[in-house]
C-alpha positions as CSV (number, residue, x, y, z in Angstrom):
1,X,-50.2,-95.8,99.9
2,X,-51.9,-96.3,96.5
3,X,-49.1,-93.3,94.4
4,X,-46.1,-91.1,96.4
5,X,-47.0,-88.7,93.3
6,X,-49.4,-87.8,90.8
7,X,-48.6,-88.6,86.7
8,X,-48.1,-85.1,85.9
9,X,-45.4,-84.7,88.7
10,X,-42.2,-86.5,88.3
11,X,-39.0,-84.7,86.2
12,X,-34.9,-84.9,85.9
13,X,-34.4,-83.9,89.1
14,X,-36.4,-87.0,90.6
15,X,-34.2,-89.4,88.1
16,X,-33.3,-92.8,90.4
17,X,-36.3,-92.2,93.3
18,X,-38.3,-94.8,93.6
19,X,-41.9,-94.1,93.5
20,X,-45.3,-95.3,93.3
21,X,-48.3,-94.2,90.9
22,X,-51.6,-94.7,90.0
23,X,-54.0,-94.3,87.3
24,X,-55.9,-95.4,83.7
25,X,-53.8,-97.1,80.9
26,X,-53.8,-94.3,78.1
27,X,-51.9,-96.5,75.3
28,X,-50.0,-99.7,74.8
29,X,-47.2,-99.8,72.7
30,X,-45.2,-103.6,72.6
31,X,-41.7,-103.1,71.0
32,X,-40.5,-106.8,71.3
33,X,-39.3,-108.3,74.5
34,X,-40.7,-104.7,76.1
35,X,-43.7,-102.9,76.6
36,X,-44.4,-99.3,77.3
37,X,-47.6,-98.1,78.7
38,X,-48.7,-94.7,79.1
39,X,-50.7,-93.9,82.9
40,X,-52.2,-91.0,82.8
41,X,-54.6,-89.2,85.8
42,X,-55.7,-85.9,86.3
43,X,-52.5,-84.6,86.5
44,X,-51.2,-85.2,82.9
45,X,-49.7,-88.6,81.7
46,X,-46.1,-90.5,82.6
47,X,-44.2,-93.4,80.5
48,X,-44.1,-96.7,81.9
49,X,-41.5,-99.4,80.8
50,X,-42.0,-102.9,81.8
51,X,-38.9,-104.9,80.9
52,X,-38.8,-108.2,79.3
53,X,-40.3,-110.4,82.2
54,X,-42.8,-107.8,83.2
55,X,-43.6,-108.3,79.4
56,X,-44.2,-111.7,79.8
57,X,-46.7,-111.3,82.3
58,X,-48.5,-108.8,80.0
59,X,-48.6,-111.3,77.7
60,X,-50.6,-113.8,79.9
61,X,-53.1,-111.1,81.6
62,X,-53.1,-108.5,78.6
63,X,-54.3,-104.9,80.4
64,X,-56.7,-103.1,78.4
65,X,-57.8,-99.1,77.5
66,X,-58.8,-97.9,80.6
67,X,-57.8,-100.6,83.2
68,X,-56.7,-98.9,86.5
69,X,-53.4,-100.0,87.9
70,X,-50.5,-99.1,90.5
71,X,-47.0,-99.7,89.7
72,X,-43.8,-99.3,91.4
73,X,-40.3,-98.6,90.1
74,X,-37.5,-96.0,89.5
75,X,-37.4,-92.7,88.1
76,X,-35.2,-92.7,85.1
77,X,-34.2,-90.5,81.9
78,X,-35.8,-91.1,79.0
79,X,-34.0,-91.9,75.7
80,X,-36.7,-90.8,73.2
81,X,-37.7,-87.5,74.8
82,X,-41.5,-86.6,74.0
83,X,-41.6,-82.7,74.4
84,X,-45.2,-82.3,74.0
85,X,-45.9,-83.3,77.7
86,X,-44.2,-82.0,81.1
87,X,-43.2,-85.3,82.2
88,X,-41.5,-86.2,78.9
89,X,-37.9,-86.5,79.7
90,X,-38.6,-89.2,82.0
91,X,-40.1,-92.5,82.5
92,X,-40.4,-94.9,85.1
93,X,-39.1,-98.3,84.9
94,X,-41.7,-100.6,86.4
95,X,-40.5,-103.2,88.8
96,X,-44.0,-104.6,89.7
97,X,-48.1,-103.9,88.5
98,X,-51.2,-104.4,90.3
99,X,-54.6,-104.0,88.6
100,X,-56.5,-102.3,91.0
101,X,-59.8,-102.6,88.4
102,X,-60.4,-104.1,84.8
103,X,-62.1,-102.0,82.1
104,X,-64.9,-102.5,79.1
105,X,-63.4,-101.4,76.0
106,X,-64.2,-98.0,76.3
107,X,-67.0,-96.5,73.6
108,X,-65.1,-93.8,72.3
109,X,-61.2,-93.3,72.7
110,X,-60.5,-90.9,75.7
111,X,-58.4,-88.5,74.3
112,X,-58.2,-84.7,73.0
113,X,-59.6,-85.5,69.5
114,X,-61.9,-88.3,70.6
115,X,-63.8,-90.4,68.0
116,X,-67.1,-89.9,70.0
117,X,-70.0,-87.9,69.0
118,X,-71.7,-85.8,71.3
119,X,-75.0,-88.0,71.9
120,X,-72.4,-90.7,72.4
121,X,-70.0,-88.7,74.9
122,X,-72.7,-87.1,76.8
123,X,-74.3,-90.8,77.8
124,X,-71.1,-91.6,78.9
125,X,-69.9,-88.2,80.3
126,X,-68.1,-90.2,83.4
127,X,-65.8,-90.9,80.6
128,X,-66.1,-87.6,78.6
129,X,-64.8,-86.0,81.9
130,X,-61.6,-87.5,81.9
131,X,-60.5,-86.2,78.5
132,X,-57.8,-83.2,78.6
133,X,-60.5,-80.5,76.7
134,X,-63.2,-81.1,79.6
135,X,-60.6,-81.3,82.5
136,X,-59.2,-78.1,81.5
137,X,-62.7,-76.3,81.2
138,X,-63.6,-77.3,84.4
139,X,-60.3,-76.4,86.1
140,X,-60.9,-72.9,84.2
141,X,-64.4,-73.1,86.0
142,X,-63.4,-73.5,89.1
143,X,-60.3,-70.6,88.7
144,X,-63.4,-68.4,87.8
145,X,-65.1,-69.3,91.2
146,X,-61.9,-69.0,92.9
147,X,-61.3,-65.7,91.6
148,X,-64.9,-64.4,92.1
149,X,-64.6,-65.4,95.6
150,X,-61.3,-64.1,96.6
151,X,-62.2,-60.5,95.0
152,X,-66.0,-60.3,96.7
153,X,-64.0,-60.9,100.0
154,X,-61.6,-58.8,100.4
155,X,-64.4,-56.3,99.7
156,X,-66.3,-57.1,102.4
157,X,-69.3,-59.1,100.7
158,X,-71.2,-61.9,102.8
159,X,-71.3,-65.4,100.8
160,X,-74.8,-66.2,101.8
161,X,-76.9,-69.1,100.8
162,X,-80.9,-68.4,100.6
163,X,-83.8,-71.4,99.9
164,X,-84.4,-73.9,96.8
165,X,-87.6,-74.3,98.0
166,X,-89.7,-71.3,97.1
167,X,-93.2,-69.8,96.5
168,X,-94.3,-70.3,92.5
169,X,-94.2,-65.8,91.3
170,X,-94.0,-66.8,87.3
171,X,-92.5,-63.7,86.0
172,X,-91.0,-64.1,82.4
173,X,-89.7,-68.2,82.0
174,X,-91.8,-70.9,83.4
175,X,-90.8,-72.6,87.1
176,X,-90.1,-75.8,87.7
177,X,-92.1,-77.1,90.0
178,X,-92.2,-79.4,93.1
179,X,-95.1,-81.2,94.9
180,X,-95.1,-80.9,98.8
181,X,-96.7,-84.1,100.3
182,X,-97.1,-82.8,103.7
183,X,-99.1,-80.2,101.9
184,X,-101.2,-81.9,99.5
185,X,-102.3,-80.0,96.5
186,X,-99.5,-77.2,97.2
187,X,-96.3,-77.3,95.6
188,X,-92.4,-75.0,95.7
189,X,-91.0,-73.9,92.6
190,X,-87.2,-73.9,92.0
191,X,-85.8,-70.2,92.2
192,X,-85.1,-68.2,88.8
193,X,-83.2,-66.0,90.8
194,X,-82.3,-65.4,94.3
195,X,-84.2,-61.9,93.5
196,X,-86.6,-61.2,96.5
197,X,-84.6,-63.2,98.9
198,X,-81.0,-60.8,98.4
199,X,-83.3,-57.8,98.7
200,X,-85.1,-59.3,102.1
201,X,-80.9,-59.8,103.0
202,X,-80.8,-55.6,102.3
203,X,-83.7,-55.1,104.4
204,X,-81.9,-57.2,106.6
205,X,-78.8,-55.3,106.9
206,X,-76.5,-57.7,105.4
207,X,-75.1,-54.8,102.9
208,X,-73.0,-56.6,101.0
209,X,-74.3,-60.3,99.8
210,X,-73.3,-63.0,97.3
211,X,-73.5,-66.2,96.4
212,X,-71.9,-68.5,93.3
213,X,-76.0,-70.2,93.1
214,X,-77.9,-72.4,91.4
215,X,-80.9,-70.7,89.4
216,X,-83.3,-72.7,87.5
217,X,-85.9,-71.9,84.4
218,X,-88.3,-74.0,82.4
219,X,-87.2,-72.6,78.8
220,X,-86.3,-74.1,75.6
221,X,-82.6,-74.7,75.3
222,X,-80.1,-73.3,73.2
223,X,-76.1,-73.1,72.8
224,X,-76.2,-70.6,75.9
225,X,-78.8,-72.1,78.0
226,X,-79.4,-74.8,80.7
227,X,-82.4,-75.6,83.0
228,X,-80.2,-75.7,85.7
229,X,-77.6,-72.9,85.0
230,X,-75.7,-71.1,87.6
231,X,-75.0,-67.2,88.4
232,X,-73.0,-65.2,90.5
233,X,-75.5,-62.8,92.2
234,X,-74.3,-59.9,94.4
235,X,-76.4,-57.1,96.0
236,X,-75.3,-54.2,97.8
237,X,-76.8,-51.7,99.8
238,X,-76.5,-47.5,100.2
239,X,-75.1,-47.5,96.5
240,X,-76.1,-46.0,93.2
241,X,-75.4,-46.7,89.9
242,X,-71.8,-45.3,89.7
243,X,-70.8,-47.7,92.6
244,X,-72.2,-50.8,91.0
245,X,-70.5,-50.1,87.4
246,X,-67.1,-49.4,89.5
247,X,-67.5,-52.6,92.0
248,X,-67.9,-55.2,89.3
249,X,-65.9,-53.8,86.2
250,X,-63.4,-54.6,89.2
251,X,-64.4,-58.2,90.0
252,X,-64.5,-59.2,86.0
253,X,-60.8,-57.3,85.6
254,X,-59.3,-59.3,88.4
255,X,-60.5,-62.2,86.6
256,X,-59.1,-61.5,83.7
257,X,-55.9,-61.2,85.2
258,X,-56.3,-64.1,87.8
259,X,-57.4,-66.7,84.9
260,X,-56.2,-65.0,82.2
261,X,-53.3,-63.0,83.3
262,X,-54.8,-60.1,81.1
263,X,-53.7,-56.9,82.2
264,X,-57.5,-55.3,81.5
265,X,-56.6,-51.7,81.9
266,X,-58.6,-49.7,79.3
267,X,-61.8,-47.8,80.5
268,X,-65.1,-50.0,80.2
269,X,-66.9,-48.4,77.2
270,X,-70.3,-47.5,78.3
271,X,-73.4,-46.9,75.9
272,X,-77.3,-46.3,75.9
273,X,-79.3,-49.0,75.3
274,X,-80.6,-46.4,72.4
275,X,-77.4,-46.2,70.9
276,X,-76.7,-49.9,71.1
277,X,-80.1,-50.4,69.1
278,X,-79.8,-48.3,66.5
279,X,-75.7,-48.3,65.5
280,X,-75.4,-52.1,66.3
281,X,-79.0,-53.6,66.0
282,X,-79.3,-55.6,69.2
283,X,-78.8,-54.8,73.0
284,X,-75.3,-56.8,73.4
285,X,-73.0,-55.7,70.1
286,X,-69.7,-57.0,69.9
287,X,-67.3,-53.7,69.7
288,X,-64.1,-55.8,68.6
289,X,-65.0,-54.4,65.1
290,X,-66.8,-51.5,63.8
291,X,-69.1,-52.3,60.8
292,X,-72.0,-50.1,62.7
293,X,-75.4,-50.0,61.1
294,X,-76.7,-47.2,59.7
295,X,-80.6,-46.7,59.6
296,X,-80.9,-44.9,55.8
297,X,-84.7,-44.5,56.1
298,X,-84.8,-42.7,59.5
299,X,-81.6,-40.3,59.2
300,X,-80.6,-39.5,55.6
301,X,-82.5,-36.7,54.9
302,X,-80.6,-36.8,51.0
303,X,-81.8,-40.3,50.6
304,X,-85.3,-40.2,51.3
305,X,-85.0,-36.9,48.8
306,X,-83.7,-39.5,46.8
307,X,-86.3,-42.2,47.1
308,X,-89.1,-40.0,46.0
309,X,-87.9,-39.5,42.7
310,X,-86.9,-43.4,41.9
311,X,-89.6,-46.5,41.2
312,X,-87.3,-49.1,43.6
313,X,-90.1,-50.4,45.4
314,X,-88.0,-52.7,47.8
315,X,-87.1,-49.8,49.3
316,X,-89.9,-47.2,48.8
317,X,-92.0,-49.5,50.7
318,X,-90.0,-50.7,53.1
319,X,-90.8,-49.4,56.8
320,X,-86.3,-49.4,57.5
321,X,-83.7,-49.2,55.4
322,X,-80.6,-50.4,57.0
323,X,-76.9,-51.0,55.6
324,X,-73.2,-52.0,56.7
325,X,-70.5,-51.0,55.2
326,X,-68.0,-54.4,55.0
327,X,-64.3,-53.6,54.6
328,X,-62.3,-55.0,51.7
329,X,-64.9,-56.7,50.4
330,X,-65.5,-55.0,47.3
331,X,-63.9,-57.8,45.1
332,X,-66.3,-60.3,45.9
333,X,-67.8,-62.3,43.2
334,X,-71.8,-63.0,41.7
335,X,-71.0,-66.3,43.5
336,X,-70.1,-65.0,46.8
337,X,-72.7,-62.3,46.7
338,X,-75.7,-64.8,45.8
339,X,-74.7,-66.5,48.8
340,X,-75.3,-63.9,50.8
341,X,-78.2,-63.2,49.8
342,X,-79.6,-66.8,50.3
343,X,-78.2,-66.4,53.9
344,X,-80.3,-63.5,54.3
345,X,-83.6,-65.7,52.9
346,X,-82.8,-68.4,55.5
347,X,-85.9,-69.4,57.4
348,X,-84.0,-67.9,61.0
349,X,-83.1,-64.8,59.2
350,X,-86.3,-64.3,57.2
351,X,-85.7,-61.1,54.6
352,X,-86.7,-61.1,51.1
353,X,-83.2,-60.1,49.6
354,X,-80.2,-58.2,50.2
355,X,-79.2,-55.2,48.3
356,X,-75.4,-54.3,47.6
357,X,-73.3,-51.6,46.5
358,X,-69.3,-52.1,45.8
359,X,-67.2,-49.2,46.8
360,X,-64.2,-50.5,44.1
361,X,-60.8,-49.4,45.0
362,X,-60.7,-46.8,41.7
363,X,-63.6,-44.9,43.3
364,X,-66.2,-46.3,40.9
365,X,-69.2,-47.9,42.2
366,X,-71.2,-51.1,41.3
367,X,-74.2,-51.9,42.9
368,X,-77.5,-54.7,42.4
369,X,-80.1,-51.9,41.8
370,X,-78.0,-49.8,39.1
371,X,-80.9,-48.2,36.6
372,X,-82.5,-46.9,39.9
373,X,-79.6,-45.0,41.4
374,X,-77.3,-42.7,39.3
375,X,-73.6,-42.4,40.3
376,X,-74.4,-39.3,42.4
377,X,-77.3,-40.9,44.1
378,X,-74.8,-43.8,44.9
379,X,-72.1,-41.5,45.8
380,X,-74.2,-40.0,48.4
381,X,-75.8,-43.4,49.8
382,X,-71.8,-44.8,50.3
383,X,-70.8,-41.3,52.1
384,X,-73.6,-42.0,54.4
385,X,-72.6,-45.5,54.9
386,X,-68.9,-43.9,55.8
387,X,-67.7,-46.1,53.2
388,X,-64.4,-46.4,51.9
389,X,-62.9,-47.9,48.9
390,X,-62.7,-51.5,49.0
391,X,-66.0,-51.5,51.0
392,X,-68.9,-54.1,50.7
393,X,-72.0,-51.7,51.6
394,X,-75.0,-54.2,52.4
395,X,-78.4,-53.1,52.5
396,X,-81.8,-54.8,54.2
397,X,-84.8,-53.4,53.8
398,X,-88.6,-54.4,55.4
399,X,-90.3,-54.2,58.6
400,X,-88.3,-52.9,61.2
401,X,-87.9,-55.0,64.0
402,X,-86.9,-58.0,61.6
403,X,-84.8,-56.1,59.6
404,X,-82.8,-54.9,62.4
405,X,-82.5,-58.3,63.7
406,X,-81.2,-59.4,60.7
407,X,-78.3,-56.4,59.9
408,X,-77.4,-57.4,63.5
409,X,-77.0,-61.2,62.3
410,X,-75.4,-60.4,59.0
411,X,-73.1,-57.9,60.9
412,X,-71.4,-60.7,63.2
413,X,-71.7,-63.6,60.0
414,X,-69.4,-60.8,58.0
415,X,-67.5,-60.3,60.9
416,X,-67.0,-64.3,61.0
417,X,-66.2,-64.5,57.9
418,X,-63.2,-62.1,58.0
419,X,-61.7,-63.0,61.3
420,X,-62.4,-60.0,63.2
421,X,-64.4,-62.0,66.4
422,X,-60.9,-63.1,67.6
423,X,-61.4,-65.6,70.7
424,X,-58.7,-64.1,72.2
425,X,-59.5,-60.7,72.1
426,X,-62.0,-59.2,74.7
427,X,-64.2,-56.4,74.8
428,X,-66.0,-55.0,77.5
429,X,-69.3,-52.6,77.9
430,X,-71.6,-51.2,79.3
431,X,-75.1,-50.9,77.9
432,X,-77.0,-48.1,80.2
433,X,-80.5,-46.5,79.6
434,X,-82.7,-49.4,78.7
435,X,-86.9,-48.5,78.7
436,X,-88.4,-49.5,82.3
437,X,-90.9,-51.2,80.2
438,X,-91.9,-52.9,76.9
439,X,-95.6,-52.9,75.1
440,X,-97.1,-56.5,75.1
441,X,-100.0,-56.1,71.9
442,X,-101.6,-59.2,72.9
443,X,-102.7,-58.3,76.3
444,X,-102.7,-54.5,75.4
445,X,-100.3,-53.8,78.8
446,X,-97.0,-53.1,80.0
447,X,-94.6,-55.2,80.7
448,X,-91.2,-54.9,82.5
449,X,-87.8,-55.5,80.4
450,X,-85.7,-56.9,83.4
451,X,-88.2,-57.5,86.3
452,X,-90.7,-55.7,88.2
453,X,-88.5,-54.8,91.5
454,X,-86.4,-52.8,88.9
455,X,-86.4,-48.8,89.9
456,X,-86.9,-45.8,87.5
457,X,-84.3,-43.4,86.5
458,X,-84.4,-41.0,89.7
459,X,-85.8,-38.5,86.9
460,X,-88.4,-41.1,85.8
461,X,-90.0,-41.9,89.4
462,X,-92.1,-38.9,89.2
463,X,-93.3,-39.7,85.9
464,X,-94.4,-43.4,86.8
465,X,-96.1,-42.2,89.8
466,X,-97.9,-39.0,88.5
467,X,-99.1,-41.1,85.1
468,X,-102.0,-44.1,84.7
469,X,-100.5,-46.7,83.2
470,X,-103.6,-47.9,81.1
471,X,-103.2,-47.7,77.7
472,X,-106.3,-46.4,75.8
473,X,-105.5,-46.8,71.9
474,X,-102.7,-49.3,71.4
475,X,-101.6,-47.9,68.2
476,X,-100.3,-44.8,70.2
477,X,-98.9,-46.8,73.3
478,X,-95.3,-44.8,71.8
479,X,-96.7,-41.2,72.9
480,X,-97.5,-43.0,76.7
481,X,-95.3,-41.1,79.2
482,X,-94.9,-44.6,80.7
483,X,-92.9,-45.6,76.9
484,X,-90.3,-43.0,78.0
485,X,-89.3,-44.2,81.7
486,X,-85.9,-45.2,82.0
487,X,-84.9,-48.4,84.0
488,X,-81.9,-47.6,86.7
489,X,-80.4,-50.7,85.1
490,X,-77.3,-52.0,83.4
491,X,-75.8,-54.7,81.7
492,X,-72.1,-56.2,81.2
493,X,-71.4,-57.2,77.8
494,X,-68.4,-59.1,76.8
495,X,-67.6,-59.9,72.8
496,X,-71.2,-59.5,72.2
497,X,-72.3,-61.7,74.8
498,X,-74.4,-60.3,77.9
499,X,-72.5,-61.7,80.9
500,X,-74.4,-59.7,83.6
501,X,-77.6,-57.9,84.2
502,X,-78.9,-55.9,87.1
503,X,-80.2,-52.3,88.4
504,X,-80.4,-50.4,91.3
505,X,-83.8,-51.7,92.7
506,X,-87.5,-50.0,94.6
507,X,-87.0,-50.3,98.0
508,X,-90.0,-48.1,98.7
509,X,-93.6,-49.9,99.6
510,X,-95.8,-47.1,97.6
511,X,-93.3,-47.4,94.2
512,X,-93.4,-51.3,94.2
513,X,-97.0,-51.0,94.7
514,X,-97.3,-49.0,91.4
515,X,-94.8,-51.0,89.6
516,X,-97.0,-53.7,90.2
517,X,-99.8,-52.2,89.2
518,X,-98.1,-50.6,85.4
519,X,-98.0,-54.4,85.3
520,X,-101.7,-55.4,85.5
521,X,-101.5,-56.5,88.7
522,X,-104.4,-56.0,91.0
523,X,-103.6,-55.2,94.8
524,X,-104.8,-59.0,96.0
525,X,-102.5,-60.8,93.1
526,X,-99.2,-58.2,94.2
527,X,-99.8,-58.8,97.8
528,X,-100.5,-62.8,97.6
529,X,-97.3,-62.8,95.3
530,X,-94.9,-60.9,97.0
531,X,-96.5,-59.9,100.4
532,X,-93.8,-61.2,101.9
533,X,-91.6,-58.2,100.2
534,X,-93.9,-55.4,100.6
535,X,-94.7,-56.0,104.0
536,X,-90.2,-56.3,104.7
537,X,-90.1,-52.5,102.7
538,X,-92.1,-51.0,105.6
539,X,-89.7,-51.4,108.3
540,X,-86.7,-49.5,107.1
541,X,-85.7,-50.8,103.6
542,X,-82.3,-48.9,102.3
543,X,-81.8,-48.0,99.0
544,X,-79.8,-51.1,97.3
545,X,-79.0,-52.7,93.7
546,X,-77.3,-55.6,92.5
547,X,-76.1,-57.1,89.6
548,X,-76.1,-61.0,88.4
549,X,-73.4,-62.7,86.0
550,X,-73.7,-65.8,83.9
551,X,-71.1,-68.0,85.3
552,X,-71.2,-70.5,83.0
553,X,-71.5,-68.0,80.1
554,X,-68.8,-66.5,81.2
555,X,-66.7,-69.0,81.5
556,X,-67.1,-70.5,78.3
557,X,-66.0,-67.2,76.6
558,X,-62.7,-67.3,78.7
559,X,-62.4,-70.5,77.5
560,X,-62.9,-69.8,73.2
561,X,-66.5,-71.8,73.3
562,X,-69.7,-70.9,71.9
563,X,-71.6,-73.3,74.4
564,X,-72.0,-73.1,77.8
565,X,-72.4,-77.1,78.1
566,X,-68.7,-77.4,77.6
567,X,-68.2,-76.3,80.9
568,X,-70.9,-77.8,83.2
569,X,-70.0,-81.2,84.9
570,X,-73.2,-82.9,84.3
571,X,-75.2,-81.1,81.6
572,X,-78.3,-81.6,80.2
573,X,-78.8,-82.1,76.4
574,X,-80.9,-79.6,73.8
575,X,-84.0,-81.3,75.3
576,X,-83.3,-81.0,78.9
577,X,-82.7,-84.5,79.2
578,X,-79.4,-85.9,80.9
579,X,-79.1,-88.9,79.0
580,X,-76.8,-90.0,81.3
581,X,-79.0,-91.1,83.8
582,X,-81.9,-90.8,81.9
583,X,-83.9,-88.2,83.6
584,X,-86.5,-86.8,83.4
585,X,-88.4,-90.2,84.5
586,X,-91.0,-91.2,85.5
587,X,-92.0,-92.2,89.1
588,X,-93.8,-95.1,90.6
589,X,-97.3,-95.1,92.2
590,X,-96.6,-95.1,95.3
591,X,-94.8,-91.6,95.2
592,X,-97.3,-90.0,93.0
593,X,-100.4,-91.5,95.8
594,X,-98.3,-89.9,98.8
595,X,-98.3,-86.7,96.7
596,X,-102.1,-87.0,95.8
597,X,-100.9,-86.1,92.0
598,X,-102.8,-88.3,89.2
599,X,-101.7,-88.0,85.9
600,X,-103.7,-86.7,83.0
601,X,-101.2,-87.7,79.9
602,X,-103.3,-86.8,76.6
């Protein structure tokens, strides 16, 4: 046999056993007539000393960074104890070496702080994977799916695998796409989702499904996104709401505590999609901190009193007025200030200026539009703020969907910048009570905010049915009944990150129909799309809903990274290339004349 155990194994106890191991040379340290070489595997790493004629044999066929070997010899204690590894009170005393296979001098070193850069590691990621950092995420990664499938078991859900191969529906990102040459001009697209399919598995009878699946989309990439990205999707049947929230707040506490060992025994917070707008300024806030926004224009009755009798056009003019109240930031200087507000002016931010008002820890107050406000009017606009001395109030003020945007961004850069996003810290929430739909101004029609097989609010159905969804002056789609549907959906936030999305779906022929429809679909497009769906609701559909988490998203916050790349095997780079093995590529002839494709490159 090639190793009786493993290079992370071996201790005291096993002092004087002879034994046999394999692996990579880590280092190579000569200390005169001897030589000590560390062999590391995927286990961990174990000391090697090769006496004085094993030394002279080094000499003669040096081994190199990388080179795999197998060596035999005895367990012993080790002199010069390293306490920064498990196997550091012993070593092994070699008594003979084979090189199983030489190595190129490796392009970057392969340890925890490597000297490669990421373009470099990621063409090389064969060797990238053997570093300690990536071994460990992807052990974490596969404790996550471990976890995920020992909970979904024991509560009776189906691991069910459903096709790759798929009709083309576009509905939000852009398929990838696949050419079938036994049906020339026809082609698959890669799933998005396992949507349709799981519900056919409802209609089926399979109550209780899930799979740990492969989704794809053609988007443009960012730190939390992949063309080839996988979920864990789950669907369950004769449930509402209530017994979706209570099913999976129990799957992501058990992995807490299964990967974590986190004892996650505080209630999930749960708020409306309303609230989540307006006190955090995006659908996913991070409630480790407070800082909440507060919209000046829309509630503060005092300050728009106020903003008649002043000449501050910034905020006169402005369509929002929102602020954050920064704790113990009052002391900050013209320097630190003016850096905020050229963080506000960056191009990915895009406001004018930022307004500020110091709450100082006397009670007085300084702010960057003084001969506007008098110390009343600025007493009143911090009270509002729920300010309190020591307080940084910061105020943006312009069109609103921007501006919200941006107190959301300058909410979690403060928040940065004062060490309240701990990575070790979690948070979880519900956000509840999002619209059904959203108002598209370019093709003057509705469009829906998770996907059309989401179902109303049971108090909404009536409403959506009774209503025509055509919207005859654009400029009051607001006062549409259709504006005020809620969607039976919900999503799982974690330390500001969504981690899962779902809703209790239609399961009814006639609804689906007029979903479809609100959408701007004619009855020919709905049934040559999803035929196969409306035609499965007639014979005895149940009610069902689902939910689907970001694995790899989820992982990489249980692991303290911002990117989801970090914990993929193989991924692809911010182009969607794996540069790796260079793919995309392009194909020969002969395969693009069996798939009757010709290329039109212009």
């Amino acid at each position: 046999m090639y190793r009786t155990h493993t290079c992370g194994e071996l201790r005291l106890k096993d002092v004087n056993k002879e034994v046999r191991l394999a692996g990579w040379v880590q280092t190579i340290r000569k200390f005169g007539s001897i030589t000590f070489i560390d062999l590391r595997d995927r286990y961990g790493i174990t000391q090697l000393l090769f006496n004085e004629k094993l030394t002279e044999e080094l000499d003669k066929n040096p081994l190199g960074r990388e080179f795999v070997v197998q060596v035999k010899g005895t367990v012993s204690e080790r002199s010069n104890k390293n306490p920064n590894i498990p196997t550091g009170d012993i070593e092994i005393n070699v008594s003979e070496y084979r090189v199983l296979n030489k190595s190129a001098v490796p392009p970057f070193t392969i340890q925890d702080d490597t000297d490669g850069g990421d373009d470099l590691r990621m063409k090389y990621r064969f060797l990238d994977l053997r570093r300690n950092p990536v071994k460990k995420n992807l052990e974490l990664r596969y404790a996550v799916n471990r976890a995920t499938r020992n909970y979904l078991y024991e509560n009776g859900f189906v691991d069910i695998e459903t096709p790759f191969l798929i009709k083309s529906t576009p509905e939000g990102a852009r398929d990838f796409v696949v050419p079938s040459r036994m049906n020339p001009g026809e082609f698959y697209a890669l799933p998005q989702s396992p949507q349709t399919f799981k519900q056919l598995l409802m209609v089926s009878g399979y109550d209780r499904y899930y799979q740990i699946v492969k989704c794809f989309r053609d988007e443009d990439l960012r730190a939390d996104r992949q063309p080839e990205f996988t979920q864990i999707d789950c669907e369950m049947s004769f449930v509402e709401q209530e017994d979706i929230l209570q099913m999976f707040e129990g799957l992501i506490k058990y992995i807490f505590k299964e990967v974590k060992n986190i004892d996650y025994t505080e209630p999930v917070e749960r708020m409306s999609w309303e609230d989540a707008m307006w006190n955090y300024g995006n659908d996913k806030p991070d409630i480790r901190f407070d800082m909440k926004v507060k919209n000046l224009k829309s509630e503060n009755k005092i300050f728009l009193e106020t903003l008649k009798q002043t000449e501050f056009a910034v905020f006169n003019e402005a369509e929002t007025i929102v602020a954050i109240s920064v704790p113990g930031c009052s002391d900050y200087s013209r320097k630190q200030t003016d850096e905020l507000v050229e963080w506000v002016k960056r191009p990915q931010i895009g406001m004018k200026g930022l307004a500020f008002i110091k709450v100082n820890n006397d009670g007085t107050l300084k702010s960057s539009f003084d001969k506007f406000f008098n110390e009343s009017q600025l007493k009143d606009f911090a009270s509002f703020c729920d300010s309190k001395p020591g307080d940084l109030i910061l105020i943006l003020a312009g069109k609103e969907e921007r501006t919200r945007k941006a107190i959301s961004d300058l909410r979690l850069y403060m928040a940065d910048r004062l060490g309240l996003r701990k990575a070790d810290e979690y948070k979880l929430l519900w956000v509840l009570d999002f619209p059904l739909f959203e108002y598209d101004e370019e093709s003057n029609r509705w469009v829906a905010r998770h996907h059309p097989f989401t179902s109303p609010k049971p108090e909404d159905i009536q409403v959506m049915i009774n209503n025509n969804p055509l919207i005859e002056n654009s400029e009051k789609y607001l006062e549409h009944p259709y504006s005020k549907i809620k969607a039976n959906a919900y999503d799982m936030v974690l330390n500001g990150n969504e981690i899962g999305g779902g809703s209790i779906r239609i399961f009814q022929r006639d609804l689906q129909e007029k979903m479809f429809a609100a959408l701007g679909m004619s009855k020919e497009e709905a049934q040559h799309k999803f035929g196969f769906l409306l035609g499965a609701f007639e014979y005895g559909a149940p009610p069902h809903g689902g939910i689907a988490f970001g694995f790899d998203r989820l992982c990489a916050i249980l692991g303290g990274s911002e990117s989801i790349r970090d914990f993929i095997a193989f991924p692809k780079n911010n182009s969607g290339r794996d540069v790796m093995i260079d793919a995309p590529s392009t194909i020969d002839e002969k395969q693009l004349d069996e798939l009757q494709i010709k290329l039109d490159l212009k």
